[in-house]
C-alpha positions in Angstrom: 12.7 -2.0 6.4 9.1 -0.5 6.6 7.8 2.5 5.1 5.8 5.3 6.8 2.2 4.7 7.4 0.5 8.2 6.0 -1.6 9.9 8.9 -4.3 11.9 7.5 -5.0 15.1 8.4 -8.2 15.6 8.7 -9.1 19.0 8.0 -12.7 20.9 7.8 -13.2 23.5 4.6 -16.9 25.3 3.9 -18.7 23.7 1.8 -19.3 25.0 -1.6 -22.6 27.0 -1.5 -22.4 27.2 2.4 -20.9 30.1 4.5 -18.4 27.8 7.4 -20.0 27.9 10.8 -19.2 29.7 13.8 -17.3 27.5 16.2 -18.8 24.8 17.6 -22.2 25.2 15.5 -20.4 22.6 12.8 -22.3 19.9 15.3 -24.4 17.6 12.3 -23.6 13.7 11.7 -23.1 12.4 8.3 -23.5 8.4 8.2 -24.2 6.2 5.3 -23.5 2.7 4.7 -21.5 1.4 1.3 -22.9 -2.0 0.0 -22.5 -3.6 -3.4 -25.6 -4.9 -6.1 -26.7 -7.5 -3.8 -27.2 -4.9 -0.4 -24.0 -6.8 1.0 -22.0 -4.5 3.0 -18.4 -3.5 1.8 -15.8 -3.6 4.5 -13.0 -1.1 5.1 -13.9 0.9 1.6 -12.7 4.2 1.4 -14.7 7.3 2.0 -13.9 11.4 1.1 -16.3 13.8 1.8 -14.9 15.8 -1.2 -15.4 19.6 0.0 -14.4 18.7 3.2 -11.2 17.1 2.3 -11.4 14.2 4.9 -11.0 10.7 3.7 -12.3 7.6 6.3 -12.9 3.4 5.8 -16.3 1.6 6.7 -16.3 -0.9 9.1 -17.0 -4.7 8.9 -20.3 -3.8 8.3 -19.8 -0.8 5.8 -20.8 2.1 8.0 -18.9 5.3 8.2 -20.0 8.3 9.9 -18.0 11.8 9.8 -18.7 14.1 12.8 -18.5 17.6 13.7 -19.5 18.8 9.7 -22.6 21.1 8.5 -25.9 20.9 8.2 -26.9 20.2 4.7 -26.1 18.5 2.0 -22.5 16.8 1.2 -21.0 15.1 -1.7 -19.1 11.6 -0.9 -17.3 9.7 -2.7 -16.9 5.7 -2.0 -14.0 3.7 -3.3 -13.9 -0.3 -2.7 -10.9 -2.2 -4.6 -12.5 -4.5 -7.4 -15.9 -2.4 -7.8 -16.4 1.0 -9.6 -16.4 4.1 -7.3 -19.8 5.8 -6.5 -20.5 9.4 -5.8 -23.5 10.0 -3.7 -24.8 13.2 -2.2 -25.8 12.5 1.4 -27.4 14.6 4.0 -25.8 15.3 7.3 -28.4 16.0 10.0 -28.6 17.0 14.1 -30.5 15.3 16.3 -32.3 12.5 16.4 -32.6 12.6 12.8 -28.5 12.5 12.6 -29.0 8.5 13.3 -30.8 7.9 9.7 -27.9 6.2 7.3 -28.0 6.5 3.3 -27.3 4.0 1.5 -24.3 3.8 -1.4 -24.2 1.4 -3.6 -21.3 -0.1 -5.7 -21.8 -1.7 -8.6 -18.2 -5.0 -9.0 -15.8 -4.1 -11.7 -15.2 -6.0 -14.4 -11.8 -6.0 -16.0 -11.3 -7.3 -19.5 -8.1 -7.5 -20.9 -6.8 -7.5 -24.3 -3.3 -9.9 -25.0 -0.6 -8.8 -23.9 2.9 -8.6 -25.8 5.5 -9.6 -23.8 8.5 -6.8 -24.3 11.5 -6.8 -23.5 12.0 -4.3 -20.7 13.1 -1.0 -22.1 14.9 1.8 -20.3 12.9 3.7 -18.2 13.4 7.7 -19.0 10.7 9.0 -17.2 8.4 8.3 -14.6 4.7 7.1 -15.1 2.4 4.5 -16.9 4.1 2.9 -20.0 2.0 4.4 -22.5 1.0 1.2 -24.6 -0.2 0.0 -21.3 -2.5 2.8 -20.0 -4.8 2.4 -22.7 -5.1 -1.8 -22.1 -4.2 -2.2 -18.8 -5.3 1.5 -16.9 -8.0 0.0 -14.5 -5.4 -1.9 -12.8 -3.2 0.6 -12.2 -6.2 2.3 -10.7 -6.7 -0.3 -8.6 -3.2 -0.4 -7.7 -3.5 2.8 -6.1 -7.0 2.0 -4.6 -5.0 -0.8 -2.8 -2.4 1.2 -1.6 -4.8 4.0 -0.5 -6.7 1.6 1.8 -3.3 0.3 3.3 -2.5 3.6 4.2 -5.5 4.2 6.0 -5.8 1.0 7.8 -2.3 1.7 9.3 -3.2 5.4 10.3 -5.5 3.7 12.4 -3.5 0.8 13.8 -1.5 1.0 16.9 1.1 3.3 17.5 3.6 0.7 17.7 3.2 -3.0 16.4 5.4 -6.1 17.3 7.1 -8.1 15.0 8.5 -11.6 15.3 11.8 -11.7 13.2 13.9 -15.4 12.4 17.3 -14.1 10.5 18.9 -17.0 8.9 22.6 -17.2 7.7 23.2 -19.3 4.5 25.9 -20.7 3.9 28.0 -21.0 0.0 26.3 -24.5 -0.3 22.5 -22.8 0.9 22.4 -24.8 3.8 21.3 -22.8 6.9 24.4 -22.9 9.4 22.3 -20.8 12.2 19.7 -18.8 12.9 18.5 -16.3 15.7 15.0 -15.2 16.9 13.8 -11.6 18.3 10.9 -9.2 18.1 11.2 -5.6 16.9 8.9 -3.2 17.9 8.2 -0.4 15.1 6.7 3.2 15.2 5.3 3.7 12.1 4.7 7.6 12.6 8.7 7.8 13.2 9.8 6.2 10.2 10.6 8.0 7.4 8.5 8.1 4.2 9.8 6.9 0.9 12.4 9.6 -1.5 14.3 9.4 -4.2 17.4 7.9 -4.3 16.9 6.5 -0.2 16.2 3.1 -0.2 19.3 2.7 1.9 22.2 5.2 2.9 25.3 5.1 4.5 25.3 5.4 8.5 29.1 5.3 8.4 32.1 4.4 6.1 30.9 1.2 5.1 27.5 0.7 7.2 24.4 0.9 5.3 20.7 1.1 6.5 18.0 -0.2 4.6 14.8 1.7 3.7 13.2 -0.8 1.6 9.3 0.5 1.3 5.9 -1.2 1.8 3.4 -1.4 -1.3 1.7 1.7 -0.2 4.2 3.8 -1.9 2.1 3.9 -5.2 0.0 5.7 -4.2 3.0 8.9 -3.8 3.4 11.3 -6.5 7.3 10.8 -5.8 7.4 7.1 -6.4 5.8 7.1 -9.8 7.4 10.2 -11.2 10.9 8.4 -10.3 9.6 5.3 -11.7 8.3 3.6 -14.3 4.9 1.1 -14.3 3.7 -1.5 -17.1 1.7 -4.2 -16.7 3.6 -7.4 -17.3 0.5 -10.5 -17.6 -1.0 -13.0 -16.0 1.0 -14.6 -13.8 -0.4 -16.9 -10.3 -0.1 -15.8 -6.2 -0.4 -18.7 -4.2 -2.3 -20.5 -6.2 -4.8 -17.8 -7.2 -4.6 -16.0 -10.7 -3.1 -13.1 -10.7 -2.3 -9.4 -12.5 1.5 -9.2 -12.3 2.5 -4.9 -12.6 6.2 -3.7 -12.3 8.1 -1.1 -11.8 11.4 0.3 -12.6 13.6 3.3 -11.6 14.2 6.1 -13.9 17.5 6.5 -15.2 20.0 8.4 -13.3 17.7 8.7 -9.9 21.2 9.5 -7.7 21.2 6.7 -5.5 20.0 3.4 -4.1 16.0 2.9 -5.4 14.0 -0.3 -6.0 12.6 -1.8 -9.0 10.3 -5.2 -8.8 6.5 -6.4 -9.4 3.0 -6.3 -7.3 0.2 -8.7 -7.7 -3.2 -8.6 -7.5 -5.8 -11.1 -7.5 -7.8 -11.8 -10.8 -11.1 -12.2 -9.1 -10.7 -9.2 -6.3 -8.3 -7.1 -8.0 -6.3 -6.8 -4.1 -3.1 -6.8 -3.6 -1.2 -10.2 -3.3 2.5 -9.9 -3.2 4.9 -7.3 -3.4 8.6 -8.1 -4.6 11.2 -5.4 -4.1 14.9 -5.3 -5.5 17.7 -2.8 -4.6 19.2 -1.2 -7.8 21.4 1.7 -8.4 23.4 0.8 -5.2 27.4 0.1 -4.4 27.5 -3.9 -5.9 30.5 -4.4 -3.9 28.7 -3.3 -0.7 25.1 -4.0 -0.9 24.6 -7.0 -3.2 21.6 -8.6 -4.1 19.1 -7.3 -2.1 15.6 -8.4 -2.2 12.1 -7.9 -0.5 9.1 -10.2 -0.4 5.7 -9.2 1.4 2.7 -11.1 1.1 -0.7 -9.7 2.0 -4.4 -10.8 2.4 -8.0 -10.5 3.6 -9.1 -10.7 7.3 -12.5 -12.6 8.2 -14.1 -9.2 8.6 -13.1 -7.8 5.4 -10.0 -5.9 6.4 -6.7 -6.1 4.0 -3.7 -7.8 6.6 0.2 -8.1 6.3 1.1 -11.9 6.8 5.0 -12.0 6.6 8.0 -10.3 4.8 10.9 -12.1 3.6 14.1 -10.5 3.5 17.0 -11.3 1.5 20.7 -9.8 1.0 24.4 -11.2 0.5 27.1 -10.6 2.5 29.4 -8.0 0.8 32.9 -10.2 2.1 32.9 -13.2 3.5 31.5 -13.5 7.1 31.6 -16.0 10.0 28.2 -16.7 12.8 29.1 -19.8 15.5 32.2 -20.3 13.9 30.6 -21.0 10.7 31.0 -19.1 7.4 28.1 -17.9 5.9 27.1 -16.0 2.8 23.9 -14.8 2.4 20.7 -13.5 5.4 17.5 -14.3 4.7 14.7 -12.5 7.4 11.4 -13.7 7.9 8.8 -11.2 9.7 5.4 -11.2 10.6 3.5 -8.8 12.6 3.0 -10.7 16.4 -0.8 -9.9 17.0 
């Protein structure tokens, strides 16, 4: 019920202007620090050294530091969600001298909005931004991406397997609960399989399905916006909290089970909220009304966190737990620390 975590490869290329060293001469330090206006530091924001190819997040004190490149000059660019990205040349040194950190600064973004028109949905034919909305509304969807580009890179660099704590309710016709059971799964996100077309769940036998259901990240894949289409639906509240409400729906004729639903992100941070996901184009008779719920936040030291995903499907014929007939599961998970 989780997608793949990306791992990032993180491969070396000569510099443009610069010959590639001989093995083991590529020894200089490149380090810097990302703060914003005030010279506070900005936690886990990303970081590419662009020739190079390789991507990193500061710490909770907005350092990063890329090992093993040239010596010389290097152009970096640093991304935080809810401030405009910055492109700084740094200089990576040897030596003593490779302990000096540069400074880049970030400057908050500010988002203004013209009114929106509430449509009614339309069908989607192909993939991509809905076109009245990248004009209005395109920052957000840039930040969209932004927050699914961090999540990808904080969970390259989790553990290699996490622990979950998992109630599964049965509901009954009348929505009373008529019993539950409690376990913990334990999940490799390097061996699960990455988001496609058409595979949000599949048959494991004649009439056994798994699910597939993904994790925000995938907006940031090339697949899962050329298969689906993205408008930005209003204000709407998290918790609480205003909010930027964006959705998504799959393109006609996609050739099997997809999803289609809405992300949130906060008004004042721009980061990702919530994350509601539906199962469309599948068999009604044997996966009925299937939904996905994952909230997210912000650790103390700056880092974006999972907190619990509800999950929620119907029982395709009628089914029986303790002796008690129940209709519907509802799954509530949250990652055991």
């Amino acid at each position: 019920m989780l997608a793949a975590a990306l791992a990032y490869g993180l491969v070396a290329q000569p510099v443009a202007g610069q010959a590639s060293s001989p093995a083991g001469k590529a020894s200089a330090v490149l380090r810097g620090v990302a703060v914003d206006s005030a010279g506070a530091p900005l936690a886990y924001a990303t970081v590419r050294v662009e020739a190079l190819g390789r991507d990193a997040l500061t710490d909770a004190r907005g350092h990063f530091v890329f090992g093993g490149v040239l010596v010389g000059r290097h152009a970096v660019m640093v991304r935080q969600v809810g401030f405009s990205p910055a492109r700084r040349v740094l200089e990576a040194a040897a030596g003593e001298s490779a302990a000096v950190r540069d400074t880049v600064r970030l400057v908050r973004l500010v988002v203004r909005l013209a009114e929106v028109e509430v449509r009614p949905d339309k069908p989607c034919h192909a993939g991509g931004i809905v076109a009245t909305d990248s004009a209005t509304a395109g920052p957000l969807f840039t930040q969209l991406r932004l927050n699914a580009e961090r999540l990808r890179l904080v969970a390259a660099g989790g553990p290699e397997v996490r622990r979950y704590a998992r109630v599964r309710e049965y509901v009954g016709a009348d929505g009373a609960v008529v019993a539950s059971r409690a376990d913990t799964l334990l999940v490799r996100p390097a061996a699960l399989q990455p988001y496609a077309p058409g595979r949000a769940a599949y048959r494991v036998g004649r009439r056994e399905w798994n699910l597939a259901m993904p994790t925000p990240d995938i907006v940031a894949d090339a697949a899962f916006e050329r298969s689906h289409c993205l408008r930005y639906a209003g204000p709407d509240t998290v918790g609480g909290r205003d909010a930027h409400r964006i959705e998504f729906a799959a393109v006609e004729g996609v050739g099997g089970p997809d999803v289609a639903g809405a992300l949130w992100l906060d008004a004042a941070t721009l980061e990702l909220r919530r994350a509601s996901f539906r199962l469309v184009n599948a068999p009604a008779a044997e996966l009925p009304e299937t939904e996905m719920d994952t909230r997210y936040g912000t650790a103390s030291d700056g880092r974006p966190v999972y907190i619990a995903t509800e999950l929620r499907y119907r029982q395709p014929k009628s089914a029986r737990v303790d002796g008690r007939a129940y209709v519907r599961i509802v799954e509530q998970t949250h990652i055991i620390p």
